[in-house]
KOLLOBA-174819 format. One record per atom (N, C-alpha, C): residue number from 1; chain; atom name; x, y, z. Coordinates in nm, 3 decimals. Layout:
KOLLOBA-174819
- NUM / A / CA / X / Y / Z $
...
end
This chain:
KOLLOBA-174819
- 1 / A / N / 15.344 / -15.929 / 6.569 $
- 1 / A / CA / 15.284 / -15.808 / 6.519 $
- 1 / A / C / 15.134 / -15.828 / 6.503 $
- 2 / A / N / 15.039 / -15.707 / 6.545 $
- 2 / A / CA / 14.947 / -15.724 / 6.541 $
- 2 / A / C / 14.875 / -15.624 / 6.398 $
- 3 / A / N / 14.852 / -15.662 / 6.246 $
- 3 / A / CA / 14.808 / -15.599 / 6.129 $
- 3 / A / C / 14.651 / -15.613 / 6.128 $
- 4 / A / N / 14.642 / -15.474 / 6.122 $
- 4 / A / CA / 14.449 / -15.505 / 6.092 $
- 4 / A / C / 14.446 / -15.568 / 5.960 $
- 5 / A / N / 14.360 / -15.682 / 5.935 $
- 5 / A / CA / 14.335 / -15.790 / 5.813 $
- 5 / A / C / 14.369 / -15.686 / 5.695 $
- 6 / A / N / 14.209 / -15.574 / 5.701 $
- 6 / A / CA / 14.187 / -15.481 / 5.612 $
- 6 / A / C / 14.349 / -15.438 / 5.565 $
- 7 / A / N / 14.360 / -15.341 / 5.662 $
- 7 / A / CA / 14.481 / -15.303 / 5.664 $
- 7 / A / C / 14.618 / -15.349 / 5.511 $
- 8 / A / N / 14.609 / -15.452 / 5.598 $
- 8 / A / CA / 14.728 / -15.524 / 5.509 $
- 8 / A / C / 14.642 / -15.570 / 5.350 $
- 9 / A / N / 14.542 / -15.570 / 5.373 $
- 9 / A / CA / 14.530 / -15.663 / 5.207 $
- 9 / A / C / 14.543 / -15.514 / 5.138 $
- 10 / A / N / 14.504 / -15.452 / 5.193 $
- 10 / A / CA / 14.488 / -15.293 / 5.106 $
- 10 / A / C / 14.648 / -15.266 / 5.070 $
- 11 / A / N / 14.718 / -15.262 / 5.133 $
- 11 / A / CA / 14.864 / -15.226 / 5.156 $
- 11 / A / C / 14.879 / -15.318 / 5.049 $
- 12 / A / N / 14.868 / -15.461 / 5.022 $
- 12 / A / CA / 14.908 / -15.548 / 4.936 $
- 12 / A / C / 14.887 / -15.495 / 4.790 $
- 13 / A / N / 14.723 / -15.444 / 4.807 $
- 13 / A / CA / 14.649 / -15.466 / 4.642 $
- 13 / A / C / 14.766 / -15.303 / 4.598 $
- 14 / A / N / 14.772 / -15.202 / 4.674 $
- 14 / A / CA / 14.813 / -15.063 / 4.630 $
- 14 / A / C / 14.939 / -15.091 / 4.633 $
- 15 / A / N / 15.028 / -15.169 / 4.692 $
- 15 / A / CA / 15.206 / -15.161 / 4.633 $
- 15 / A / C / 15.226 / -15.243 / 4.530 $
- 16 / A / N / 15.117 / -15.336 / 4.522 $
- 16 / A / CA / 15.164 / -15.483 / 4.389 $
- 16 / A / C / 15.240 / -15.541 / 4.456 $
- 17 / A / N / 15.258 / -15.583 / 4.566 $
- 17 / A / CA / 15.343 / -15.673 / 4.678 $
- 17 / A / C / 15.283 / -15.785 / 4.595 $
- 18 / A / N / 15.362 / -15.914 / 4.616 $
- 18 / A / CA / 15.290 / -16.092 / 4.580 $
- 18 / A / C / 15.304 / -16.072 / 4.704 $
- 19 / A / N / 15.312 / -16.055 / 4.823 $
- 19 / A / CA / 15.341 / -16.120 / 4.978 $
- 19 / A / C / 15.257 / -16.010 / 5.077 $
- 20 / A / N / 15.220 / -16.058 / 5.174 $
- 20 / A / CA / 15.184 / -15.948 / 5.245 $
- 20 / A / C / 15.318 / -15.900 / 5.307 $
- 21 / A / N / 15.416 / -16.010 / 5.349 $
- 21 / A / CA / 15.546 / -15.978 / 5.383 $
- 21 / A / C / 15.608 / -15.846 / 5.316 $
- 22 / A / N / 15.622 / -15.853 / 5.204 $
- 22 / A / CA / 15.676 / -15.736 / 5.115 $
- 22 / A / C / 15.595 / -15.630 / 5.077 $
- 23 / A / N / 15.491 / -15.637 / 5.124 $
- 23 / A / CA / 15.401 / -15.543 / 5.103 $
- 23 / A / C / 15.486 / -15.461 / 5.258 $
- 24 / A / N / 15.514 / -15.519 / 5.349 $
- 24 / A / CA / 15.527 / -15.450 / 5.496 $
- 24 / A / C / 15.642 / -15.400 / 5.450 $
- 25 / A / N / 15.758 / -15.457 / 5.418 $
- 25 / A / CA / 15.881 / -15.448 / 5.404 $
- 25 / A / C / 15.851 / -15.322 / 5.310 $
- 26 / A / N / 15.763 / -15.317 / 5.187 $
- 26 / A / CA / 15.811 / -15.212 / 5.091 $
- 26 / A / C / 15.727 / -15.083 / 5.160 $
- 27 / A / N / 15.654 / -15.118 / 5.234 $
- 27 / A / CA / 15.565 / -14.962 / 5.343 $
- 27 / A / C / 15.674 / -14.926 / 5.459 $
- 28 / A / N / 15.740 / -14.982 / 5.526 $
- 28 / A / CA / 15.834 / -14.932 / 5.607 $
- 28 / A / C / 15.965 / -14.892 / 5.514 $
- 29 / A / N / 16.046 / -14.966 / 5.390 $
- 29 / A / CA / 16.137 / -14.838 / 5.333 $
- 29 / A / C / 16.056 / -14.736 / 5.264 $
- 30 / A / N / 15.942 / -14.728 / 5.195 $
- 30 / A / CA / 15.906 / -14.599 / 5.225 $
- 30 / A / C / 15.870 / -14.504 / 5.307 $
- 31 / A / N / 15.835 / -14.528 / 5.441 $
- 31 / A / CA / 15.821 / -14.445 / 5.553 $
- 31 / A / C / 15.967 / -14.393 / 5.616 $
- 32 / A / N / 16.076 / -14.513 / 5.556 $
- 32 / A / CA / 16.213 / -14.439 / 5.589 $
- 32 / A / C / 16.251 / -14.361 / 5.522 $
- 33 / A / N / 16.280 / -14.366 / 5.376 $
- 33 / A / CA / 16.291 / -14.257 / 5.248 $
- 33 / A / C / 16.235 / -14.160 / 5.254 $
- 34 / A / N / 16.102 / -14.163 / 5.331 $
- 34 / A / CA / 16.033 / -13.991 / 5.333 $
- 34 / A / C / 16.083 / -13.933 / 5.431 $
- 35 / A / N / 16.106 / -13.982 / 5.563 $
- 35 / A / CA / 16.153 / -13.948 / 5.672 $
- 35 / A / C / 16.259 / -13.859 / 5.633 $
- 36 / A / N / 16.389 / -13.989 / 5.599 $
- 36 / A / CA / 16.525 / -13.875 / 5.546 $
- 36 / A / C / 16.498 / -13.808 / 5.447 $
- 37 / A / N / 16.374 / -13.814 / 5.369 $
- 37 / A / CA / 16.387 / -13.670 / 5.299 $
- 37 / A / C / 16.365 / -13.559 / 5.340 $
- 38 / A / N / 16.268 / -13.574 / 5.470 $
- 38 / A / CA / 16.186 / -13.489 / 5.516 $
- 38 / A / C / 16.327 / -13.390 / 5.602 $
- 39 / A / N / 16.424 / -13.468 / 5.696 $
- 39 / A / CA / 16.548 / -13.453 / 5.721 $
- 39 / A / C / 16.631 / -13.350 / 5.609 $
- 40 / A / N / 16.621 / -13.410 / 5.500 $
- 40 / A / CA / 16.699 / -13.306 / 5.447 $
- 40 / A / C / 16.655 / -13.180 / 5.398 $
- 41 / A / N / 16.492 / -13.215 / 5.371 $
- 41 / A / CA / 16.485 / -13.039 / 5.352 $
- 41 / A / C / 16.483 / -12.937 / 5.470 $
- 42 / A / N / 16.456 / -13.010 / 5.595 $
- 42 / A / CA / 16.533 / -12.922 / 5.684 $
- 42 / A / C / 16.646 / -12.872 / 5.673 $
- 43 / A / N / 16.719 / -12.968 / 5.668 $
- 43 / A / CA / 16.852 / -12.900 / 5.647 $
- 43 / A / C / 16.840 / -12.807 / 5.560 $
- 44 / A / N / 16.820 / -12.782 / 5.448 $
- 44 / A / CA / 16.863 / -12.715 / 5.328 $
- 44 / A / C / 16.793 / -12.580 / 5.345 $
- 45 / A / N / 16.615 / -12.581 / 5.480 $
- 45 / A / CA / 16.560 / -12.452 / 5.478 $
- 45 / A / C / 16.684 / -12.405 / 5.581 $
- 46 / A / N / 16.730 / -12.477 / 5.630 $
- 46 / A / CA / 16.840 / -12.370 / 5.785 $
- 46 / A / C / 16.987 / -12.362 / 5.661 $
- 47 / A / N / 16.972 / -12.360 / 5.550 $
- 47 / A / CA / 17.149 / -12.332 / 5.483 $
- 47 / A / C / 17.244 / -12.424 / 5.550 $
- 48 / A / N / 17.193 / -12.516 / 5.628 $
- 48 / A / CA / 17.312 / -12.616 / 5.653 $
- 48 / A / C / 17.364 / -12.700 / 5.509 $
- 49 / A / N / 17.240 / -12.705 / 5.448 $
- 49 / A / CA / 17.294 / -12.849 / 5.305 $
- 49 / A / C / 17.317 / -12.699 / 5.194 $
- 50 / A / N / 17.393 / -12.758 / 5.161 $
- 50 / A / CA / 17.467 / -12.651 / 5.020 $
- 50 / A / C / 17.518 / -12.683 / 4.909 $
- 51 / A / N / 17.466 / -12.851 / 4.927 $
- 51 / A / CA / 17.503 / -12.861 / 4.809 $
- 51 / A / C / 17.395 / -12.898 / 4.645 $
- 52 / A / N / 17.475 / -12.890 / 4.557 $
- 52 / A / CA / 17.383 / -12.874 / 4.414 $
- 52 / A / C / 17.393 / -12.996 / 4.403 $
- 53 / A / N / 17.277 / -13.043 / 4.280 $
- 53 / A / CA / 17.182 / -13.185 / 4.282 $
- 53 / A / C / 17.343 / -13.239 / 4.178 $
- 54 / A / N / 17.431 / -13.161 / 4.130 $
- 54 / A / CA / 17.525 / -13.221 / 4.051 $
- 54 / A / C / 17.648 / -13.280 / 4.164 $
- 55 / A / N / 17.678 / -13.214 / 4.289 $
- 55 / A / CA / 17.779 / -13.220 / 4.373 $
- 55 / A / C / 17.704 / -13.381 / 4.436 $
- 56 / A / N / 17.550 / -13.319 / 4.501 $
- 56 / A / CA / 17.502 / -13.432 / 4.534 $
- 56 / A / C / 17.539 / -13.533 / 4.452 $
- 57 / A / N / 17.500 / -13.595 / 4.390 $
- 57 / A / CA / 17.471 / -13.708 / 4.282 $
- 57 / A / C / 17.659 / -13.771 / 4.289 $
- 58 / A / N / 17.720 / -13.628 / 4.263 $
- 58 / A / CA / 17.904 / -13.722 / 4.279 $
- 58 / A / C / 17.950 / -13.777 / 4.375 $
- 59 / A / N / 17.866 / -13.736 / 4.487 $
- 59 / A / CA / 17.938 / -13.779 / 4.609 $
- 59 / A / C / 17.856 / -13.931 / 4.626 $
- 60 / A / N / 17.771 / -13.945 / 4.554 $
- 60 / A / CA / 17.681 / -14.077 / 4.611 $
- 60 / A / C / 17.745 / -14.182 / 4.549 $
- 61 / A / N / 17.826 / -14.153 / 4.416 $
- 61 / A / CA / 17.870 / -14.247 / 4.328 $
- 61 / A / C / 18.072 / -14.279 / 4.359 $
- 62 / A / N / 18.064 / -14.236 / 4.477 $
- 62 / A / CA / 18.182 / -14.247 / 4.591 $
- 62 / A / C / 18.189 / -14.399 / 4.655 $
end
């Protein structure tokens, strides 16, 4: 992988990473978490998702 220096120390000082490693690791699951969120409010503007934050929440604890 090629990280601009800058890049990464910045990424470091703004997540509180100790690692630059986990600094990467914790910037890519957040770029995934927004993604599928971004996913679901699609869904929910087309009435495909229907369900309430209480239905949600039961089914996760499945």
């Amino acid at each position: 992988m090629n990280i601009p220096e800058d890049l990464l120390k910045e990424a470091v000082r703004a997540s509180g990473a100790t690692t630059r490693t986990m600094a990467v690791v914790m910037g890519l699951e957040e770029l995934i978490r927004k993604k599928r969120l971004e996913k679901l409010l699609q869904l929910k503007g087309l009435g495909a998702l229907r369900l309430s934050q209480k239905k949600l929440a039961a089914s996760r604890r499945r």
